[in-house]
N, C-alpha and C positions, 0 to 999 in steps of 0.2 A: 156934419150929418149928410146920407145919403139923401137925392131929389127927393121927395114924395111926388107918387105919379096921379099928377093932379089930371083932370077930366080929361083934356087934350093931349093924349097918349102922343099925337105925333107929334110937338112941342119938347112933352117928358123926356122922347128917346134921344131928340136934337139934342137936349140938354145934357144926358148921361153920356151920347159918345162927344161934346166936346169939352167935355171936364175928363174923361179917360185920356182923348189925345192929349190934352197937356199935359196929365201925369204923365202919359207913357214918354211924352219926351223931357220930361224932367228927371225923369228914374233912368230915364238911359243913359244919363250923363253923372248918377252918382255910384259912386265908389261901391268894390263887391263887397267892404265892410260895412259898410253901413246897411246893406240891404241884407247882410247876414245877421247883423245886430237886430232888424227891422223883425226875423223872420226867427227868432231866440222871442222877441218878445208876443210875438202872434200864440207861440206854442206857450209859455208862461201864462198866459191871457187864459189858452182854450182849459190848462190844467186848471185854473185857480175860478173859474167858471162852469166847471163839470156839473153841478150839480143844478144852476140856472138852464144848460143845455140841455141836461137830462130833464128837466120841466116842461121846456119849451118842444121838445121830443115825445113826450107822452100824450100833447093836445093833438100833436099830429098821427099819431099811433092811436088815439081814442078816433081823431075825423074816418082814419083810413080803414078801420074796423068798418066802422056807419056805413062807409061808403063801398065796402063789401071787397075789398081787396084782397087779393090771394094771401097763404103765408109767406110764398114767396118776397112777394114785395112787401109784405110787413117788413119783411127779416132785412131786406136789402134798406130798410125805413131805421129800423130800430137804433138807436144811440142806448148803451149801457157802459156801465164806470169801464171796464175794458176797452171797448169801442172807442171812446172819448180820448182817453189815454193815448190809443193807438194812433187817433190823428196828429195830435201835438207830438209822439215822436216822431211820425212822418215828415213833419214839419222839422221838427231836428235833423233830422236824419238830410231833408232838401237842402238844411243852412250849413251841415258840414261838407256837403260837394262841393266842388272846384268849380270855380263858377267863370261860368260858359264864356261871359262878354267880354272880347276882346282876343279871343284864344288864336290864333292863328291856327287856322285849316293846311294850308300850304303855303308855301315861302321858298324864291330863288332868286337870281342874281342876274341879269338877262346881258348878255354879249357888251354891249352898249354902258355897261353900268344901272341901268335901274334895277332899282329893289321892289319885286312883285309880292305882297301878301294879299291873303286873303281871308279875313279876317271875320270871326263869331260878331252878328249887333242882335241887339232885340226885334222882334217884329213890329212890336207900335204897343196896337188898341189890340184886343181880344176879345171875341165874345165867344162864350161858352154857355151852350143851354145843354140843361142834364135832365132827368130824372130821379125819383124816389133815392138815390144813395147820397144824405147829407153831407156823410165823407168827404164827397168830390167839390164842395166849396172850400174846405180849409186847403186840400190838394189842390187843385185849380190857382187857388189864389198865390201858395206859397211856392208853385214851380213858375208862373208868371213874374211875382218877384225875383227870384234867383237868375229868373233871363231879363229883366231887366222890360217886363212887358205891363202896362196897365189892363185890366180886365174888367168885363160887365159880365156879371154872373145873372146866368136865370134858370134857378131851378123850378120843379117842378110845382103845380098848386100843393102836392101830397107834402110837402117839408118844407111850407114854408115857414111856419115857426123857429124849426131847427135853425136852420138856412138864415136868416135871421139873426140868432143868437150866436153862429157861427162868425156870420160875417164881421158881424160889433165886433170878436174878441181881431178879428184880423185888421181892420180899422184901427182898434185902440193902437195896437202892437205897432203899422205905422206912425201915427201919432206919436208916442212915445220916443221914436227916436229922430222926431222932426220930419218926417215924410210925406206929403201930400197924401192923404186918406183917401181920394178919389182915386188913386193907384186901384182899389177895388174895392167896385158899385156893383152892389144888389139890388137886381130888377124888381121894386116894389110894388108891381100890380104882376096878378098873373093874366091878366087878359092878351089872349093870343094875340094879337093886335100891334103889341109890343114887340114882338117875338121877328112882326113880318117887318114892321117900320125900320128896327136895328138891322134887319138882313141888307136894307138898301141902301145902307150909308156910304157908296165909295167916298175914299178920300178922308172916312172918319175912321173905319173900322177897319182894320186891314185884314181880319181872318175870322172866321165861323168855325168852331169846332162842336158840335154835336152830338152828343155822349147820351145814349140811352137806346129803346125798342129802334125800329126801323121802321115805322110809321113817322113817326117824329126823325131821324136824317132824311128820308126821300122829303118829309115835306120842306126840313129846309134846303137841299139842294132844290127842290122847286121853286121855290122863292127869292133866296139868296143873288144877288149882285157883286156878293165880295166872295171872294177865296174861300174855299169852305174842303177841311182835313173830313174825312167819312170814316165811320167807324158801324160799319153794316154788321149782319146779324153774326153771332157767334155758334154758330153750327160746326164746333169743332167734333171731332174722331178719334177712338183710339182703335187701331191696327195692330191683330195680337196677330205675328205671325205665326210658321208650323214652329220654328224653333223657339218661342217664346217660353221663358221660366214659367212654370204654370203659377206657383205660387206669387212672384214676380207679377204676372198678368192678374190676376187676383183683387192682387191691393192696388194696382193702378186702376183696373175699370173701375173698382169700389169708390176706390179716394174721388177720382175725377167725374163719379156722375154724383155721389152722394152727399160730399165735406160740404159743398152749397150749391146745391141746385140750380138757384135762382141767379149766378152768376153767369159773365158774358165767357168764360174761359172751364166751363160744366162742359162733360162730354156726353153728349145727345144722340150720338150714333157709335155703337163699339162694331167692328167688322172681325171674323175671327177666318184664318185660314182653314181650310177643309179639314188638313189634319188633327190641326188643334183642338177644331171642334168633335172629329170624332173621338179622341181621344178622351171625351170628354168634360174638357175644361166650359166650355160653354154652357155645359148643363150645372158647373158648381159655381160658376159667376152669375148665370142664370137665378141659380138660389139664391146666392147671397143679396143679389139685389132685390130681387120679389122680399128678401127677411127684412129688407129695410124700407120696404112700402113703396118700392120702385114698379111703375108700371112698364111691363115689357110686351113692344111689338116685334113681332120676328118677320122675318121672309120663311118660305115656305121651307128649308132646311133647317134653321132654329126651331120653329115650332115641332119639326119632327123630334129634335133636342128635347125639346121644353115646350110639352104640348101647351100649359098654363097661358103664353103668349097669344097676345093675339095678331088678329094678323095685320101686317105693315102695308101700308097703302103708298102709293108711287111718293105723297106728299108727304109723308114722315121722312121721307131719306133726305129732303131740303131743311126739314122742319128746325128752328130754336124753339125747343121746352121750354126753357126754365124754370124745370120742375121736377118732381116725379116721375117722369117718364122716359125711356130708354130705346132707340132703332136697333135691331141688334140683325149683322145680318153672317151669311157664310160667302166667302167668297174662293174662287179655286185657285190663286198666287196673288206674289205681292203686285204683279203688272194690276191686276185688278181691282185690288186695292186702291192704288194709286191713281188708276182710272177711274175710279166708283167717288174718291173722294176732290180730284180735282174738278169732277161733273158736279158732284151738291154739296159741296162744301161752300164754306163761307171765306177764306182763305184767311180766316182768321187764327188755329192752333189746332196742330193733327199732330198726334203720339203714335209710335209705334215703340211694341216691345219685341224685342227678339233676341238670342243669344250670338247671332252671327253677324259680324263687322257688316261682311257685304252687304247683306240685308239691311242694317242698319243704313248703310250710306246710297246705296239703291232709291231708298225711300227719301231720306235728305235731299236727294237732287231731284225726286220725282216730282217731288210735295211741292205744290205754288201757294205757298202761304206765307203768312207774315212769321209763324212762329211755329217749328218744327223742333217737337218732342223726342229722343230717343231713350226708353227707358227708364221716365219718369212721367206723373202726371201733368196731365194740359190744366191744372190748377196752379201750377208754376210760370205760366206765363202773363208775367203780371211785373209792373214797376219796381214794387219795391222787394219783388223775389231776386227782381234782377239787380238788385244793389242803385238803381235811381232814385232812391226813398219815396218815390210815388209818379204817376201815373198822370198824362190829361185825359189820358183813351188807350186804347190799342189801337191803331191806325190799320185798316185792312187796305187805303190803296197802296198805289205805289211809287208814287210822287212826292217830294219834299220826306215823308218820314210814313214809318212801318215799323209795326207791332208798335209797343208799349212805348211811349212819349215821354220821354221826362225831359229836363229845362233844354238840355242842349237843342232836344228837335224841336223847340221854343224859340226858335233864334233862325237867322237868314244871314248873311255874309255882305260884304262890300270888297271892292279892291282896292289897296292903299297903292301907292305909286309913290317911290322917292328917288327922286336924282340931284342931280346937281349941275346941273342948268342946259341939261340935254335937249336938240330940238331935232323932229325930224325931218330929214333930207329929201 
């Protein structure tokens, strides 16, 4: 059983990172079989429990109603028999990767005779605080197994039910094939309190990863003592240039503001080159999105488009929606573009469509982001689009790991050294 967090929060969290550190060095030293077998039976658990999840999911969706939450974040709340499903393949999908521990990075042979590699280990301890997306506890937990890393999970008050119900099935699934359970611990109180005490464990916790709004990462980098990956706001772009397919440009603004709003990888801002937009095409993207209840702010060129808009204030063109709402502006080249987007952008995922190479590849090397788009949507840049079967974040800095996380950027290196009985002179 995980601690229960009894009154003395700072005691609780003593406790939770050092039951983490000894799993995490017990798991680093077992076999990628057995943690693949570990992580076979997590997803069996979460399937053959769908429907106690699906329970435990609708207290939290009844609190989150009460408590006057957007649909946004219902939606990003919601677990249904699909949803459920889809995490335990995810989990499949993490047990059949090649697993990271142990991989050699580089390897050579040095003048002298020694043999230099440099070799994939686990990190340790993990802590991961998230919000509203339940998802990201069974993900969390089952790319931390596959590197070979112990975790304390702490989502947010809105799911803890879910979160909860989640965890037990990934607990069992350790259990089941001999593995210390405390490999991942659910933070059982939500009291903030908890949140600041685990930020200050050097020596316990070796990394903070922070998955949710940007109120919540700045406040733990404020806080924080230990290493902490950032994953700021997702103020991604899509860039239709003058040569852009119109119908092409079409279904990508569509897809990427509308398929789900309320995600970090929604596009918030569309920029349309002058011709394209006289040409029209901005005034039928303009539609389509007003027909699907999208609210659109223009700068003073769209609106001329599309008088309907209103008008864009300096703080829309930084702004994360996640929602219904849409920046839409015109700009006069791609230099502009490019300048307009690496000034407010989040360098989180910026799309451009166009039909011309250069232009394409213009934009590629302009673009200072974790994840650059060429003619598809910025809803593709995501984990398990990219074949990692899932995700700890998208990383917006630029140190240790960028864009989308899965096990390998869960792992840090050593260097082995072998000779035979070389000494230096």
């Amino acid at each position: 059983m995980m601690p229960e967090a009894p009154e003395d929060i700072n005691a609780y969290c003593h406790q939770l990172a050092d039951r983490a550190k000894a799993a995490g060095r017990s798991l680093a030293v077992t076999s990628g079989h057995k943690r693949t077998a570990a992580l076979q039976a997590v997803a069996r658990a979460i399937t053959e429990r769908a429907e106690n999840i699906q329970q435990e999911n609708a207290l939290d969706l009844e609190a989150g109603e009460q408590a006057g939450l957007s649909a946004a974040l219902l939606d990003r709340l919601k677990l249904d028999t699909k949803r459920i499903e889809a995490m335990a393949q995810s989990v499949r999908q993490i047990a059949a990767q090649p697993d990271p521990i142990g991989q050699v990075i580089d390897g050579y042979v040095r003048p002298n005779g020694l043999r230099i590699e440099k070799q994939r280990v686990p990190i340790g301890a993990v802590l991961i605080i998230f919000e509203s997306r339940p998802n990201v506890t069974s993900d969390a937990a089952a790319l931390c197994i596959k590197s070979g890393n112990a975790v304390i999970l702490r989502g947010g008050k809105e799911a803890i039910h879910s979160n909860t119900a989640i965890a037990a099935c990934v607990r069992d699934g350790l259990e089941q094939v001999s593995l210390d359970p405390d490999t991942v611990q659910l933070v059982q109180t939500t009291d903030r309190e908890a949140v600041s005490q685990l930020l200050k464990m050097e020596g316990k916790i070796d990394l903070a990863i922070p998955r949710g709004g940007e109120s919540l990462i700045r406040a733990v980098v404020e806080q924080a003592h230990i290493p902490v990956i950032k994953h700021y706001t997702g103020n991604c772009h899509v860039y239709v240039d003058a040569a852009a397919d119109d119908k092409m440009a079409l279904d990508i603004c569509i897809n990427a503001k509308t398929q789900r709003p309320g995600v970090c990888n929604a596009a918030e801002t569309i920029l349309f080159h002058k011709d394209a937009a006289q040409r029209g095409l901005l005034k039928r993207v303009c539609e389509a999105l007003a027909a699907q209840q999208v609210e659109i702010r223009g700068d003073e060129r769209t609106r001329e488009q599309f008088p309907a808009a209103k008008p864009a204030t300096q703080e829309d063109w930084g702004a994360e929606y996640l929602d219904k709402i849409v920046a839409i502006g015109v700009v006069d080249s791609l230099d502009k573009a490019v300048e307009h987007i690496n000034r407010y952008g989040s360098k989180h995922t910026d799309a451009i469509v166009t039909t011309r190479v250069d232009a394409a590849e213009r934009f590629v090397e302009g673009i200072d982001s974790a994840n650059v788009m060429v003619n598809c949507s910025t809803r593709f840049s995501d984990g398990g689009q990219y074949g990692l079967g899932a995700e700890i974040g998208i990383s917006t800095d630029k140190l240790h790991a960028r864009g989308p996380m899965g096990a390998a950027d869960l792992t840090t290196y050593k260097w082995v050294v072998r000779g035979s009985g070389q000494i230096r002179q």
